[in-house]
Backbone as numpy.savetxt, mean C-alpha at the origin, in Angstrom:
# Nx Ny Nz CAx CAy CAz Cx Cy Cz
20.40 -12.95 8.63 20.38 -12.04 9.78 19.93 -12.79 11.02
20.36 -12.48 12.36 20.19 -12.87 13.46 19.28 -12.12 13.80
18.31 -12.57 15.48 16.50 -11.95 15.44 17.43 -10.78 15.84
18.13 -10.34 16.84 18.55 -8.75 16.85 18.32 -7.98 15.33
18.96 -8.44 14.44 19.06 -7.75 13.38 18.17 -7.31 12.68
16.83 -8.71 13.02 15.72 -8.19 12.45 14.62 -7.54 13.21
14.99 -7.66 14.51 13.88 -7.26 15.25 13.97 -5.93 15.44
15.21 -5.60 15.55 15.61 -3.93 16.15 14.90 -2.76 15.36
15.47 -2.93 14.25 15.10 -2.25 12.51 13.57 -2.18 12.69
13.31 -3.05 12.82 11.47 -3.33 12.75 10.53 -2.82 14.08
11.12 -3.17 14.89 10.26 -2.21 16.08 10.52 -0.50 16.15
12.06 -0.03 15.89 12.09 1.06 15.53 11.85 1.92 14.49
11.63 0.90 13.53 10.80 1.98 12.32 9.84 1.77 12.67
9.11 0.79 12.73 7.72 1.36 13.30 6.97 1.65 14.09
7.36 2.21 14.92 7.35 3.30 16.51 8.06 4.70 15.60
8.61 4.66 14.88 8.73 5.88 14.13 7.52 6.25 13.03
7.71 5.45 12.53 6.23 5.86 11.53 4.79 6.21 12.23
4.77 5.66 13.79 3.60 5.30 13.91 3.75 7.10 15.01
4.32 7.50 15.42 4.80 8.95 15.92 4.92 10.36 15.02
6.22 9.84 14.16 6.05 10.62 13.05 5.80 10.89 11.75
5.27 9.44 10.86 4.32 9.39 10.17 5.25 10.40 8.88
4.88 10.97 7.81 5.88 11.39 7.00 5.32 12.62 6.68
5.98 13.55 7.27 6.05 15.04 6.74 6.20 15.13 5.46
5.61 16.28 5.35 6.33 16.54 3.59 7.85 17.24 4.08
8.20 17.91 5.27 9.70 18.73 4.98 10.72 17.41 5.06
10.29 15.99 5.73 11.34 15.32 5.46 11.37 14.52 3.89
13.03 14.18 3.68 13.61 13.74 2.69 12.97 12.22 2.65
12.50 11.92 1.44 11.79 10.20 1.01 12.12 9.61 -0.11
12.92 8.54 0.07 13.45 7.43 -0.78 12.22 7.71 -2.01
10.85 7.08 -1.28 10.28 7.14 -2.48 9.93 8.33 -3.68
10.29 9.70 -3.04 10.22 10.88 -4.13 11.67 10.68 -4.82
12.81 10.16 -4.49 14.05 10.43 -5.31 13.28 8.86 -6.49
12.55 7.77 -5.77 12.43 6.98 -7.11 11.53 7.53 -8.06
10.59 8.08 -7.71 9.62 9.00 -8.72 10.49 10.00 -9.38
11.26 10.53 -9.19 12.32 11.13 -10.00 12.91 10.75 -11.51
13.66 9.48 -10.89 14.12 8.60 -11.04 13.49 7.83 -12.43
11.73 7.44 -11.97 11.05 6.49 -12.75 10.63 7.79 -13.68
10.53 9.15 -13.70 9.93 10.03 -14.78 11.15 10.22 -15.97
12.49 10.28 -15.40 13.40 10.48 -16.24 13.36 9.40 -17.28
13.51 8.20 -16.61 13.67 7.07 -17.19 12.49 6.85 -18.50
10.66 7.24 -18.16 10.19 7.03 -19.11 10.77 7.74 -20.11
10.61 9.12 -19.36 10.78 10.40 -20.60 11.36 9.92 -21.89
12.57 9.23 -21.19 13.76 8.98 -22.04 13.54 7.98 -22.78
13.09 6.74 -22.12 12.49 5.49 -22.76 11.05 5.33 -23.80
10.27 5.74 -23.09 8.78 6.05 -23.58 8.74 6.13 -24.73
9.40 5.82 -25.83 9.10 6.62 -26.94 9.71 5.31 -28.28
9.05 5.60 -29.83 9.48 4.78 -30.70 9.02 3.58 -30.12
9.94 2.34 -30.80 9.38 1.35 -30.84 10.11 0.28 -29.44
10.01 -0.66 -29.58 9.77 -1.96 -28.48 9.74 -1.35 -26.96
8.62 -0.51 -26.73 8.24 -0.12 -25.65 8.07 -1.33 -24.51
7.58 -2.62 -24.65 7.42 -3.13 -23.96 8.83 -3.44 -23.39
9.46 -3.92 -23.78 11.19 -4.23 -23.48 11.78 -3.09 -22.94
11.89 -1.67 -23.34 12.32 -0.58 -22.86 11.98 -0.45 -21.12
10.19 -0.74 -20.82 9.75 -0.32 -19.74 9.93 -1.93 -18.53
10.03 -2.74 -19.06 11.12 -3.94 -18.27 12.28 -4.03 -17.78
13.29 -3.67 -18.99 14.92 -3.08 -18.51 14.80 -2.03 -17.75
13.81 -1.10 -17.90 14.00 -0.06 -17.21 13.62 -0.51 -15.36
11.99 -1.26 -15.51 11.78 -1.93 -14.15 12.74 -2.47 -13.42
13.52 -3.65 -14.46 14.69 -4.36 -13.94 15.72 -3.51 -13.16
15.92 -2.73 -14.38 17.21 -2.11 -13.55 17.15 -1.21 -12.36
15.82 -0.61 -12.13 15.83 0.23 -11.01 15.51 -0.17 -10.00
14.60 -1.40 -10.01 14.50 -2.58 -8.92 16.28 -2.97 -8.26
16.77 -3.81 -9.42 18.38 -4.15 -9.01 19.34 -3.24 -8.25
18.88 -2.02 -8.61 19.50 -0.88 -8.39 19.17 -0.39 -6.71
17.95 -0.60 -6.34 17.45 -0.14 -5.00 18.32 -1.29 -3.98
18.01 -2.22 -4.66 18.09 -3.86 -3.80 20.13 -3.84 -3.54
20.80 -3.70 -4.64 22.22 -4.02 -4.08 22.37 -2.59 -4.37
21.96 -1.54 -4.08 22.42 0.00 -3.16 22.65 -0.63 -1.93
21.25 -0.76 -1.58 21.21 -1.05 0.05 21.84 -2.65 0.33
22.03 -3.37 0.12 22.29 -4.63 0.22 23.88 -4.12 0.67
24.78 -3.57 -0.52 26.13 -3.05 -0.08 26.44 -2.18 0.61
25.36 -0.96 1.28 25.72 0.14 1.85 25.56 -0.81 3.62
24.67 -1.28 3.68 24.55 -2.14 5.00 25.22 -3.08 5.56
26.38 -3.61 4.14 26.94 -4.93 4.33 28.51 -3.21 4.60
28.68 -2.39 4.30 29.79 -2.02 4.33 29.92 -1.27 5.78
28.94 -0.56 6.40 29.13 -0.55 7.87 28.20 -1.05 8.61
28.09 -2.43 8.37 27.70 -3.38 9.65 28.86 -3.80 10.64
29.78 -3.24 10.56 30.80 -3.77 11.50 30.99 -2.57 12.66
29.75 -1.81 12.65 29.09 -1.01 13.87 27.51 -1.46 13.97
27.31 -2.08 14.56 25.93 -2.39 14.99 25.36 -1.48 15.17
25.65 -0.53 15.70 24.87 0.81 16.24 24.77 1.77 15.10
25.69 1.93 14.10 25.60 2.73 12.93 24.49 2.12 11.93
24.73 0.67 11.93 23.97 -0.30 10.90 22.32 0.00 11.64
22.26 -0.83 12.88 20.62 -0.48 13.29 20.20 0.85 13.25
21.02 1.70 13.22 20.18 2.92 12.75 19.72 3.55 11.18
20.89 3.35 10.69 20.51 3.16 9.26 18.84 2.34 8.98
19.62 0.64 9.10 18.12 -0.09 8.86 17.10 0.48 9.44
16.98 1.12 10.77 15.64 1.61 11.21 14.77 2.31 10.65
15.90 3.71 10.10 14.98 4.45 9.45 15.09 4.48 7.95
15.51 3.24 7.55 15.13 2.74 6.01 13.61 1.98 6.19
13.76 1.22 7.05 12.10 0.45 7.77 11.04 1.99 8.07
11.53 3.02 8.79 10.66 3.90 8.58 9.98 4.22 7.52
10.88 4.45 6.62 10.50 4.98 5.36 9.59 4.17 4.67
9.71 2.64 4.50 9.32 1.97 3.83 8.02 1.42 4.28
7.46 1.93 5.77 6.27 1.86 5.81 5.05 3.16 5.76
3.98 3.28 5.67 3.10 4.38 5.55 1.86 4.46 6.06
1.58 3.48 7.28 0.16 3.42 8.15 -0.22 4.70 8.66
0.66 5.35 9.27 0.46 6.95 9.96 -0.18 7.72 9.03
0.65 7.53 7.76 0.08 8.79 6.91 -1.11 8.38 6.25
-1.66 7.06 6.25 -2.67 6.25 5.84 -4.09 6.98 6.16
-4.35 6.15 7.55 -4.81 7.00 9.06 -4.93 7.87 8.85
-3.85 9.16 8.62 -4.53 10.49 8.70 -4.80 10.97 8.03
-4.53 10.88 6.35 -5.30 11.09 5.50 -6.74 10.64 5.46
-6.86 9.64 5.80 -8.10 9.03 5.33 -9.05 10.19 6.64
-8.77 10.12 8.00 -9.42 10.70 9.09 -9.29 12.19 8.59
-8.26 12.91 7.85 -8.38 14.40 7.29 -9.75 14.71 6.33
-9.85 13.49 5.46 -11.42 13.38 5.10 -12.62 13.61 5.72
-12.52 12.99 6.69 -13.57 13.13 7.13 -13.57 14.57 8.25
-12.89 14.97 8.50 -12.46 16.20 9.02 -13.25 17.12 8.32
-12.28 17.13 6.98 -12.97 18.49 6.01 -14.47 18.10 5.45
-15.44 16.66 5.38 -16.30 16.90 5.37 -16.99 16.79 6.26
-16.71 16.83 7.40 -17.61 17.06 8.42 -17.62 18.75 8.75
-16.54 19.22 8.87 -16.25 20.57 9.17 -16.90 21.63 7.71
-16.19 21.24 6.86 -16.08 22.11 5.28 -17.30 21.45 4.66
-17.55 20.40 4.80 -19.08 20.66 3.84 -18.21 19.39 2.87
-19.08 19.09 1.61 -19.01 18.13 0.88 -17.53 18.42 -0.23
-17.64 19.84 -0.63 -16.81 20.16 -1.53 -15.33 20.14 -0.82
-15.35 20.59 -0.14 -13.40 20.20 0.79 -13.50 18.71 1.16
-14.14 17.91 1.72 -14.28 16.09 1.38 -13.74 15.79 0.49
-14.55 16.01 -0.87 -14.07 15.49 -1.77 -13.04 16.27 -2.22
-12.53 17.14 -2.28 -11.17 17.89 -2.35 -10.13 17.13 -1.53
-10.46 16.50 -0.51 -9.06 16.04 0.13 -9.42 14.92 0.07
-10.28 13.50 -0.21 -10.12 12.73 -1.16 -9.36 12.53 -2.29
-9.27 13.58 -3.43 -8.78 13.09 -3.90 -7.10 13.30 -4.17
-6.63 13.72 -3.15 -5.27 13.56 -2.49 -4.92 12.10 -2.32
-5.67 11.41 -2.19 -5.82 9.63 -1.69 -5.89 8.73 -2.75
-7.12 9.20 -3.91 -7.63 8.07 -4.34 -7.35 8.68 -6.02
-7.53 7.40 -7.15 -7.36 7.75 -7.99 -8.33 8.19 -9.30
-9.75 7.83 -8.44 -10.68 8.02 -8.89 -10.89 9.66 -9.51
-12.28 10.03 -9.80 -13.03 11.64 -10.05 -13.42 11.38 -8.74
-13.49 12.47 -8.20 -14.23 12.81 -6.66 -15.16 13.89 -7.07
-15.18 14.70 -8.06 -16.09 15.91 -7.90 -17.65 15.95 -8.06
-18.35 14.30 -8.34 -19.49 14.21 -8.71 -20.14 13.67 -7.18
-19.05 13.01 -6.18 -19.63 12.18 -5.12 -19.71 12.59 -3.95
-20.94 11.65 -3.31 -21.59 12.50 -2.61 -20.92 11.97 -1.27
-21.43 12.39 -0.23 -21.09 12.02 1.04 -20.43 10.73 1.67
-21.69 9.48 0.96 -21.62 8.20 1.55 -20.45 7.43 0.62
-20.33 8.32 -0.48 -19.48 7.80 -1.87 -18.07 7.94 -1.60
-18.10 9.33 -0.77 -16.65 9.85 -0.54 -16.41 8.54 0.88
-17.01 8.67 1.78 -17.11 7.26 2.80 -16.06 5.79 2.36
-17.02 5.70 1.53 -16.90 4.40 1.15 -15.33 4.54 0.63
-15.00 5.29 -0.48 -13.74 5.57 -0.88 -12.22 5.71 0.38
-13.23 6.32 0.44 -12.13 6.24 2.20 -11.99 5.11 2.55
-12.59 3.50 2.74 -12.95 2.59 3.04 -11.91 1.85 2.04
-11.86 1.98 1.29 -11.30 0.99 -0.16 -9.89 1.55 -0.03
-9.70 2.68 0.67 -8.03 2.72 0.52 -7.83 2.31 1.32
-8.13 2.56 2.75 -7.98 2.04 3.88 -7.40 0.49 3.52
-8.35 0.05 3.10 -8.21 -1.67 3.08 -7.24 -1.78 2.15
-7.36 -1.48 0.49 -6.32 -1.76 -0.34 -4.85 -1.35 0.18
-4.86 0.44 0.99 -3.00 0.53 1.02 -2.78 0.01 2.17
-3.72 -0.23 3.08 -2.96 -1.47 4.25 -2.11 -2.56 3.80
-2.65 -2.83 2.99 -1.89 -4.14 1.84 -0.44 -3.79 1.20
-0.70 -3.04 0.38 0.44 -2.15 -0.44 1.72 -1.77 0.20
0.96 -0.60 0.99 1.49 0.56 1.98 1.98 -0.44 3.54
1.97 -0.90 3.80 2.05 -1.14 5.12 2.51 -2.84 4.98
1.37 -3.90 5.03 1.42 -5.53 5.11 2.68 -6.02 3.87
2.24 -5.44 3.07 3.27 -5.90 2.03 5.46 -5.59 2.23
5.41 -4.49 2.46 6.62 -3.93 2.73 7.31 -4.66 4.36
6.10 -4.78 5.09 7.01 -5.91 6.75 7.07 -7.40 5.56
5.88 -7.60 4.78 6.44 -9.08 4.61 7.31 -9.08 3.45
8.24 -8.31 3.24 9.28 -8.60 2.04 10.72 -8.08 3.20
10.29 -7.40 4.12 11.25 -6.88 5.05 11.58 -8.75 6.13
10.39 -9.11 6.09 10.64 -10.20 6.80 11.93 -11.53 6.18
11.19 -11.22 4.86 11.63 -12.24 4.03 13.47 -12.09 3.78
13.76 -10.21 3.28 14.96 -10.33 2.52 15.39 -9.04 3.10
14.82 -8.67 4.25 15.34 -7.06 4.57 14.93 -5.71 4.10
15.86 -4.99 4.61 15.56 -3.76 3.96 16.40 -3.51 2.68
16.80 -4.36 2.22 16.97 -4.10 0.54 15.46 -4.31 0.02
15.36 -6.22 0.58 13.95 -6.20 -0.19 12.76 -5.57 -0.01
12.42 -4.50 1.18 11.61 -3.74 1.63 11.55 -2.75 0.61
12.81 -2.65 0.80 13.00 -0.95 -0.21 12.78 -1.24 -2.27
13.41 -2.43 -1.97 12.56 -2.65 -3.83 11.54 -3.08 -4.03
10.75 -3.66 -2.76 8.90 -3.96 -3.50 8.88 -2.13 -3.46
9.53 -1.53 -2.65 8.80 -0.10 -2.46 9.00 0.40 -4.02
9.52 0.51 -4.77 9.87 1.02 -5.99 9.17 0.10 -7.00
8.98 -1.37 -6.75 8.37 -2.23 -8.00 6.86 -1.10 -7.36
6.48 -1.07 -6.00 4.64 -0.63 -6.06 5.09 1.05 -6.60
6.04 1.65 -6.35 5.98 3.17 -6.88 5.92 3.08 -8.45
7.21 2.13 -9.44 6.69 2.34 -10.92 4.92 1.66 -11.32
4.56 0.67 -10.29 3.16 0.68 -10.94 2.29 1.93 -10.30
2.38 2.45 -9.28 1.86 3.55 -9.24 1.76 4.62 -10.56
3.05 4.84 -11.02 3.09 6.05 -12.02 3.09 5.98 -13.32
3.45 3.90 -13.84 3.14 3.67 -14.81 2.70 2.59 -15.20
1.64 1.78 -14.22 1.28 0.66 -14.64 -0.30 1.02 -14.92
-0.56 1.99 -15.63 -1.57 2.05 -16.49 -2.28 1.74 -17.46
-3.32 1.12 -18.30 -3.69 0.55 -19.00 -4.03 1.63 -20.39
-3.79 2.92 -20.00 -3.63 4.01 -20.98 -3.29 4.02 -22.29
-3.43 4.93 -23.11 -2.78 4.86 -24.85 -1.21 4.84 -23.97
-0.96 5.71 -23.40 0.65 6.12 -22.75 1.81 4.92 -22.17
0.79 4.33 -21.40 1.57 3.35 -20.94 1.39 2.05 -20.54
0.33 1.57 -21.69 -0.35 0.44 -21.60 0.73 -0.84 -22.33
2.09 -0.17 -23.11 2.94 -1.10 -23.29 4.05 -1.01 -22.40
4.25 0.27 -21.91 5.69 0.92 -21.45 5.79 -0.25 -20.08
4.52 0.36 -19.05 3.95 -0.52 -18.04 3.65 -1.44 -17.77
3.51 -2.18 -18.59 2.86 -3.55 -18.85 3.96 -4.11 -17.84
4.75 -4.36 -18.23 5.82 -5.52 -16.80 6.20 -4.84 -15.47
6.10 -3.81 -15.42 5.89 -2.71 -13.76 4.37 -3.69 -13.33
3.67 -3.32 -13.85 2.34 -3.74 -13.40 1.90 -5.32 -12.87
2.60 -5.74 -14.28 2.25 -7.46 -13.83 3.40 -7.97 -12.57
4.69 -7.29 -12.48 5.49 -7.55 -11.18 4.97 -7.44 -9.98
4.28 -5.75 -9.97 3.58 -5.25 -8.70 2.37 -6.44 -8.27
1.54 -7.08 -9.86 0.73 -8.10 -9.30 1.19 -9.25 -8.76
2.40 -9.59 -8.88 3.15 -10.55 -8.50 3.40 -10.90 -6.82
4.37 -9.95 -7.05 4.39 -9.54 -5.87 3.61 -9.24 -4.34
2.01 -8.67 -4.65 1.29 -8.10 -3.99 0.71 -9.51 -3.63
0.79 -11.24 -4.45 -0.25 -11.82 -4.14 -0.14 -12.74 -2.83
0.92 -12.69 -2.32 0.73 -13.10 -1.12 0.11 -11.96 -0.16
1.10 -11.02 -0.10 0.87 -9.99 0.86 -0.83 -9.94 1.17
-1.63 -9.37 -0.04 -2.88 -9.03 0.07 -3.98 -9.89 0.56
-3.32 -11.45 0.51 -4.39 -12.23 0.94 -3.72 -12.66 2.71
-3.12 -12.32 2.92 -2.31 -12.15 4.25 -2.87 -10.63 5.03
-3.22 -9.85 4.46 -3.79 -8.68 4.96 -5.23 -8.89 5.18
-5.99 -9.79 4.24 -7.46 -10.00 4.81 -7.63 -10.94 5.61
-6.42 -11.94 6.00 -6.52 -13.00 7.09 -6.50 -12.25 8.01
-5.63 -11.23 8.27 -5.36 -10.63 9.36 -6.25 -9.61 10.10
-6.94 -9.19 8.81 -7.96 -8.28 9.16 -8.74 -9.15 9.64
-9.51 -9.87 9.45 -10.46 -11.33 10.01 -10.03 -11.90 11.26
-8.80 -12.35 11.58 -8.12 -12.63 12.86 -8.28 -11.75 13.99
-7.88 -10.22 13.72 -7.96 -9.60 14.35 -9.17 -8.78 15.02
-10.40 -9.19 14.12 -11.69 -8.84 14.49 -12.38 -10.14 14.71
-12.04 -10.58 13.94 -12.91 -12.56 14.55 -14.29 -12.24 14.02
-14.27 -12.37 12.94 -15.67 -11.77 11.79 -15.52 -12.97 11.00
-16.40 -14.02 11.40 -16.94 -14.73 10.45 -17.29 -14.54 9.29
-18.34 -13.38 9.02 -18.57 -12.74 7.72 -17.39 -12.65 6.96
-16.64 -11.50 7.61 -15.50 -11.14 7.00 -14.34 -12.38 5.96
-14.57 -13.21 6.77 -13.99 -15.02 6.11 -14.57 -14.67 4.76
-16.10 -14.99 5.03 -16.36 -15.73 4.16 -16.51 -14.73 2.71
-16.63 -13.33 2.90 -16.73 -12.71 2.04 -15.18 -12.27 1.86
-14.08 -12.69 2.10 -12.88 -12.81 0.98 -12.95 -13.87 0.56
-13.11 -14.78 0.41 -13.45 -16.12 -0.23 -14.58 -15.58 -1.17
-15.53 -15.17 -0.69 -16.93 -14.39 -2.08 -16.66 -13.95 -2.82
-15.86 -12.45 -2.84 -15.91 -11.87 -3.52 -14.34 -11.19 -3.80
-13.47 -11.69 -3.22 -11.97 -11.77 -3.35 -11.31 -11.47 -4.47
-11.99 -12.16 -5.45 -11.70 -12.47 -6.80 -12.66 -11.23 -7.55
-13.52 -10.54 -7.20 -14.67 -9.37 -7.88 -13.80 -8.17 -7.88
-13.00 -8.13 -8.81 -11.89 -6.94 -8.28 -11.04 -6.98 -10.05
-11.06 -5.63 -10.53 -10.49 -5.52 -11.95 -8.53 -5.88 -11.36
-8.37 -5.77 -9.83 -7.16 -6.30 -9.85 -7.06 -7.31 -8.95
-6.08 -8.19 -9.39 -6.28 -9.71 -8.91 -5.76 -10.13 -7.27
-5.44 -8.84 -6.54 -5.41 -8.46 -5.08 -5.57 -7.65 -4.77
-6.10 -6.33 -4.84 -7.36 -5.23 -4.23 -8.16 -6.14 -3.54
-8.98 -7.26 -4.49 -10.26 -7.12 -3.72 -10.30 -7.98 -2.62
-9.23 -8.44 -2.16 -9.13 -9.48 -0.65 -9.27 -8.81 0.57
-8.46 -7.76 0.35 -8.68 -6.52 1.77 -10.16 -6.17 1.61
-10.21 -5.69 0.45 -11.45 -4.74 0.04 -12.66 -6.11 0.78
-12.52 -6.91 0.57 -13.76 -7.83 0.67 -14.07 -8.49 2.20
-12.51 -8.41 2.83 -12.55 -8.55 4.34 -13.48 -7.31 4.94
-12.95 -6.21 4.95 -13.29 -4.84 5.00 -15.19 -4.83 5.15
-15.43 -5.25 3.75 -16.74 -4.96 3.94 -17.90 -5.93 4.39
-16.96 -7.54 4.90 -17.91 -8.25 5.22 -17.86 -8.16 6.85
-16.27 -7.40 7.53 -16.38 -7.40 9.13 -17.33 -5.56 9.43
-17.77 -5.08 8.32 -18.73 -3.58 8.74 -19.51 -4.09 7.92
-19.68 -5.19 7.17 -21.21 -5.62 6.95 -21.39 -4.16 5.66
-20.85 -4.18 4.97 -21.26 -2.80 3.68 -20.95 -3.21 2.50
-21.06 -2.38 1.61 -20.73 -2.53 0.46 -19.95 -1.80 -0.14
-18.74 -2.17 -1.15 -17.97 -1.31 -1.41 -17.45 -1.49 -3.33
-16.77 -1.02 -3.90 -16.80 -1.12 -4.92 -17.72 -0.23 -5.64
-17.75 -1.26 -6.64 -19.06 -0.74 -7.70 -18.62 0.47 -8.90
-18.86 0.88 -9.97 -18.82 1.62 -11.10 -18.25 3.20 -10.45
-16.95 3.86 -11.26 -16.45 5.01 -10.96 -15.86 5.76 -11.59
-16.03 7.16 -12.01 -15.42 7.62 -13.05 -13.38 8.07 -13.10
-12.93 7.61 -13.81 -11.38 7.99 -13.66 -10.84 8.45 -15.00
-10.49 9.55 -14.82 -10.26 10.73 -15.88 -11.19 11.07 -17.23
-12.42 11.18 -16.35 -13.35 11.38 -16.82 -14.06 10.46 -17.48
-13.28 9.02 -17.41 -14.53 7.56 -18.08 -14.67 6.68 -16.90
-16.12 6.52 -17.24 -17.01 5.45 -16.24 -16.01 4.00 -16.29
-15.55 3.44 -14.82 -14.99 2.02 -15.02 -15.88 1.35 -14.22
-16.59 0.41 -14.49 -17.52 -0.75 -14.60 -16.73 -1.69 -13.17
-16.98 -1.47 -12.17 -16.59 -2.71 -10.99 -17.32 -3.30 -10.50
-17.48 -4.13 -10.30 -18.64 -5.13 -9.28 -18.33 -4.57 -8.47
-19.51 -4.97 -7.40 -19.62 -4.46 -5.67 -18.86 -5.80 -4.92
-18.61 -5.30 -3.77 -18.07 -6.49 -3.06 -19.02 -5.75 -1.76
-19.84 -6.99 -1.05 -20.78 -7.37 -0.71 -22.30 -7.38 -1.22
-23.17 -6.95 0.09 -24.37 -6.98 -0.50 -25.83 -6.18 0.41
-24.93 -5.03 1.06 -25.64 -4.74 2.36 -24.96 -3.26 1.75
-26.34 -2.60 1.09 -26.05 -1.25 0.71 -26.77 -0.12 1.40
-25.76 -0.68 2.81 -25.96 0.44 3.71 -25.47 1.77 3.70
-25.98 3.17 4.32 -24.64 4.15 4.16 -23.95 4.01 4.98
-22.69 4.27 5.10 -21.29 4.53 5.39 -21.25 5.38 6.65
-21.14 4.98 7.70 -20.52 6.40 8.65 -19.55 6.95 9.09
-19.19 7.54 9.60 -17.69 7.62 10.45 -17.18 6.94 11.05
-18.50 6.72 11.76 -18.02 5.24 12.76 -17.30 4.01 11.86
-18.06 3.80 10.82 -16.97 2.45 9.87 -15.81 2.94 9.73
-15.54 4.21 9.71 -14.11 4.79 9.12 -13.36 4.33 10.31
-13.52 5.05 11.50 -12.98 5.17 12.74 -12.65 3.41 13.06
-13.50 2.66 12.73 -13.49 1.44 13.15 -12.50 0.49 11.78
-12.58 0.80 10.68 -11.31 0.85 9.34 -10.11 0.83 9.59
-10.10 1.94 10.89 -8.15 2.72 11.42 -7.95 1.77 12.88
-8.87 1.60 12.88 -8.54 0.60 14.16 -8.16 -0.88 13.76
-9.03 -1.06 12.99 -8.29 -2.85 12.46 -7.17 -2.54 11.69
-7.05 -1.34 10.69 -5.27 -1.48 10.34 -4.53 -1.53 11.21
-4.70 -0.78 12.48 -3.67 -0.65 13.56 -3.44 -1.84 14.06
-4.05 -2.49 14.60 -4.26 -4.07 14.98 -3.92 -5.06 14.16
-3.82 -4.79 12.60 -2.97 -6.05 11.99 -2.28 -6.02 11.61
-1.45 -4.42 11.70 -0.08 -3.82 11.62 0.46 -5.04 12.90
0.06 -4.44 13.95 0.85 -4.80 15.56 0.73 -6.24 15.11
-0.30 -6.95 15.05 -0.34 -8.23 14.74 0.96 -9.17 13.83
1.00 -8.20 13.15 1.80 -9.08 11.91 2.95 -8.57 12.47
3.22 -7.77 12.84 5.23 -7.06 13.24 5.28 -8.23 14.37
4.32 -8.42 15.58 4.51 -9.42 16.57 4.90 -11.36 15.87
3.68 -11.24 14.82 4.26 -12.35 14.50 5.53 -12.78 13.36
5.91 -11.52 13.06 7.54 -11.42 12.88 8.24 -12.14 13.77
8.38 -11.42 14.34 9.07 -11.55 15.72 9.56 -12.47 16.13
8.20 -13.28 16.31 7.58 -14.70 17.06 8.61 -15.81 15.99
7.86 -15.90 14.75 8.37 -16.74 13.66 10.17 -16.59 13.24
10.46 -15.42 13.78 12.45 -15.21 13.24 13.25 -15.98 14.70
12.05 -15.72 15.59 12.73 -16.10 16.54 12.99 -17.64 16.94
11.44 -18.35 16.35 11.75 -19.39 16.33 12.38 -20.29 14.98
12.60 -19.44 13.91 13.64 -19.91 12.97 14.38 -18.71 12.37
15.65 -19.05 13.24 16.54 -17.51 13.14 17.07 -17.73 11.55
């Protein structure tokens, strides 16, 4: 692709996302793949060589996203104006900072307004944890750890596969991170099915995530922040969570992590830092501001880098 091709797609999806952010009444690629990935276990899930079943199945719905779009773009690109609109709002779709942001700030909404019990009620809309035992600074902090982790996921990861291979390849990390979303669990259920959803999504994620805590660090100029992804980077049950997570809490100086219950059993995490301060709004408020800033950051140095090697 020529920088028009890539630049257009990319500033207009995200001036769209960052405006209109994703309703539930509009139509989303990623609910037809959740569709998609439930049929497929249903059907697969079951008897024997589960592990192989839930691979072909990865494979093929990955392949499947990637030359959809690969051929639907190559067949009316011979309208520029039909094609950049298409790609735009495939780039819309495939990013999620807006809805990031306001979930996380709806948190703190309902517990500032509603009291502790609507907090953690719209928490756990977000996170995958139990919310019903935690308290104020707990629900905080949680807010904090998505922030940082789906900046990565949700947002850093999807421009840098868009950078790399387009919006095909935008749109299939989006489906490799949706099947580990729904089945890269370590569960009786789908601790074989998942197994290669999961280790792809880790694959995949390991540039992105350590590219999201540079950026977070760049963009605040937090020494700390350096040095505690380098600390504690690696203190993380997944092998890129904890780079954001660890930028995060060394540029607000907090602590984050640590032991949490998920479907009702205690999971054992180290903390990442060492300053077990409480949590305020203000860290939150100041959370949505450095995603915003290494969103802009990284789309600019798109830009910059296609332009100087088209």
């Amino acid at each position: 692709m020529n920088h028009p091709e890539i630049v257009i797609p990319l500033i207009c999806g995200f001036a769209a996302d960052v405006f209109i952010g994703d309703p539930h009444w509009l139509p989303h690629p990623v609910r037809l793949f959740g569709r998609l990935i439930s049929v497929g276990e249903k059907w697969l899930n079951k008897g024997n060589h589960q592990k192989l079943k839930g691979a072909i199945m990865t494979v093929a719905l990955v392949s499947a996203v990637f030359f959809f779009l690969f051929v639907s773009l190559k067949v009316i690109s011979a309208s520029f104006m039909l094609w950049a609109i298409v790609a735009s709002v495939f780039v819309f779709y495939g990013l999620a900072n807006h809805s990031l942001i306001k979930e996380s700030l709806l948190v703190l909404k309902a517990l500032k307004k509603e009291g502790i019990e609507a907090g953690r009620k719209r928490l756990s809309f977000i996170v995958g944890r139990d919310t019903v035992t935690l308290n104020e600074n707990q629900v905080r902090t949680a807010v904090l750890e998505t922030l940082a982790e789906n900046l990565s996921d949700g947002v850093i990861a999807p421009l840098f596969f868009y950078a790399v291979g387009g919006v095909p390849a935008m749109l299939a990390y989006k489906m490799v991170n949706t099947l580990d979303s729904m089945i890269g669990y370590k569960n009786e259920r789908y601790k074989d099915f998942g197994w290669f959803a999961a280790r792809l999504d880790d694959v995949l994620n390991f540039l992105p995530a350590r590219i999201t805590s540079f950026l977070m660090v760049f963009v605040t100029f937090s020494w700390r922040g350096l040095k505690f992804t380098f600390k504690y980077g690696r203190q993380h049950a997944s092998p890129n969570s904890g780079y954001p997570e660890a930028a995060l809490a060394g540029i607000l100086n907090c602590r984050l992590g640590g032991p949490n219950y998920y479907s009702g059993k205690l999971v054992v995490k180290p903390y990442i830092g060492d300053n077990n301060r409480t949590v305020s709004d203000t860290d939150v408020y100041k959370a949505c501001v450095i995603n915003f800033a290494s969103v802009i950051f990284f789309i600019l140095l798109i830009v910059i880098v296609t332009s100087v090697f088209p």
